[in-house]
C-alpha positions, 0 to 999 in steps of 0.5 A: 834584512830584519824583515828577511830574517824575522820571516825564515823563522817563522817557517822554521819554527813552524812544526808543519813548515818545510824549510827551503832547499838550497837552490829552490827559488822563493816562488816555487817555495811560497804557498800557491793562491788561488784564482779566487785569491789572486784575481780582482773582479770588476766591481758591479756599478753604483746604484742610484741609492748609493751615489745619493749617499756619497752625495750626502756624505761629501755634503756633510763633510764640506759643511763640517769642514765650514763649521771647523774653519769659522771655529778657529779662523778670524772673523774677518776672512771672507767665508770662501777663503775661510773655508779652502784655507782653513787647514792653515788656522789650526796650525800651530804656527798661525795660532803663534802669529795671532799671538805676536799680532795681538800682543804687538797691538797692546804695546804700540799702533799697528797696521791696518786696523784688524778689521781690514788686515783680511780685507782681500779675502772680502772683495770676491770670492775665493774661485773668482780670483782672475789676476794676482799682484804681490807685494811686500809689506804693508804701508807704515804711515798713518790711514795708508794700509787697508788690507790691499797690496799697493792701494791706500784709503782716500783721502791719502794722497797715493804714494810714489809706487801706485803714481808710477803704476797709474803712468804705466795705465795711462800709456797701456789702457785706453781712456785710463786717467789718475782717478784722484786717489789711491784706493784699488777697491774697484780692481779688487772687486773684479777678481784682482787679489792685491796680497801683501806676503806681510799682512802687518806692521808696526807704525812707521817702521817697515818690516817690524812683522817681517819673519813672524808667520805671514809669509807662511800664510801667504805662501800656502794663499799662493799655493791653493790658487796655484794648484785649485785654479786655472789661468790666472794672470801673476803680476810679480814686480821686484826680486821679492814677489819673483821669489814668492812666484817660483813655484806657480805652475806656468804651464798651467797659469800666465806670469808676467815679471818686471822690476818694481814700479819704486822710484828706484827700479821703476825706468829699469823696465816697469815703464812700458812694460804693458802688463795690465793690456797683456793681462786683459789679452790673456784673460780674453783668450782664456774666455775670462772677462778682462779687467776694467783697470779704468774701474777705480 
């Protein structure tokens, strides 16, 4: 309404403007354009030297964009997940969370040691990602978490939910037997990302970081895979990690849900559910090379 007002005076105040007469229509009262004013011509083809200097160009943006994640990124993230997630770090909220980290860290012990909390952005390349199991929170015991959602560093003895999952491999895959640990960085290796939505933790007490900015974070992990590739396989076990999945496109990706693999969910529907064969069918008829869960 003001827009209107603030108009109709302008051609009022106008000495050479005419005023609009009662009953005259806006179109037959606005100033004609001319064909030359109206009409868009086709823009003549690129030429050869002006691709080149888009080229370029696009080249010296991606490289300042790498330049501008490694400045405000931790130096722990894998150079790809540095560089496609490095809108994230220079948020406001991240810098708070490094913050909280960092101090937690001065008052008590806290997991994993901080050069294995981005251990899942090491293991393989950002695009590579074939397959994505979530998780909650990491592992609070001493030598236990290692930056992979499920996975423990040897010589700790694999807690009761990776023993249940190691049971669902050895009715689901072939040849698949205990491999005597619970180290997962041969899956991860594969293009398997192991992501807890909680990347710390205080020892011996679960979800001390719970609410902090992680899952933040994570979320925005979530969503770049989500929205920048195409037919990954989501392994979402427990209400939890469902919840953390809502939003993946799945027309767009493969989602297979069922209860956690915990002692106390695990006869509910974990058992038999053979996600890690129907994951491998799926890779197969997307022309992805499957997972070797056998590879531990």
């Amino acid at each position: 309404m003001i827009g209107q007002k603030t108009l109709l005076s302008f051609f009022a105040a106008g000495g050479n403007k005419r005023s609009r007469s009662p009953g005259e229509t806006p179109e037959a009262f606005s100033p004609k354009r001319s064909k030359s004013e109206t009409s868009s011509p086709t823009s003549p083809p690129l030429s050869p030297a002006q691709l080149e200097r888009i080229r370029r160009n696009k080249e010296a943006a991606l490289q300042r964009l790498a330049a501008r994640a490694s400045s405000v990124a931790p130096a722990e993230i894998g150079h790809s997940w540095r560089v496609s997630l490095t809108g994230e770090f220079s948020k406001p909220y991240f810098s708070q969370l490094m913050t909280f980290v960092a101090e937690e860290r001065k008052r008590y012990t806290v997991f994993p040691p901080p050069h294995q909390v981005f251990t899942w952005t090491q293991m393989c390349d950002i695009n590579d990602v074939k397959v994505v199991i979530l998780g909650q929170d990491p592992y609070h015991g001493p030598n236990q978490a290692h930056g992979l959602c499920f996975s423990v560093q040897r010589p700790v003895p694999p807690p009761p939910s990776l023993e249940n999952i190691y049971k669902e491999l050895e009715t689901d895959i072939e040849g698949f037997s205990h491999p005597g640990h619970g180290d997962l960085t041969g899956w991860a290796k594969q293009g398997v990302l192991l992501l807890n939505a909680v990347l710390t933790v205080r020892a011996h007490q679960a979800n001390s970081h719970k609410e902090k900015g992680w899952e933040q974070f994570t979320d925005a992990v979530v969503s770049w895979l989500n929205k920048n590739l195409d037919g990954l396989v989501f392994m979402l076990w427990g209400a939890y990690a469902q919840k953390k999945g809502s939003a993946i496109d799945r027309k767009r990706h493969h989602v297979l849900q069922t209860v956690h693999p915990s002692p106390l969910s695990v006869y509910r529907g974990f058992f038999g559910c053979k996600h890690f064969s129907k994951t491998n069918e799926l890779l197969r008829k997307s022309g992805t090379k499957p997972i070797d869960w056998r590879a531990l």
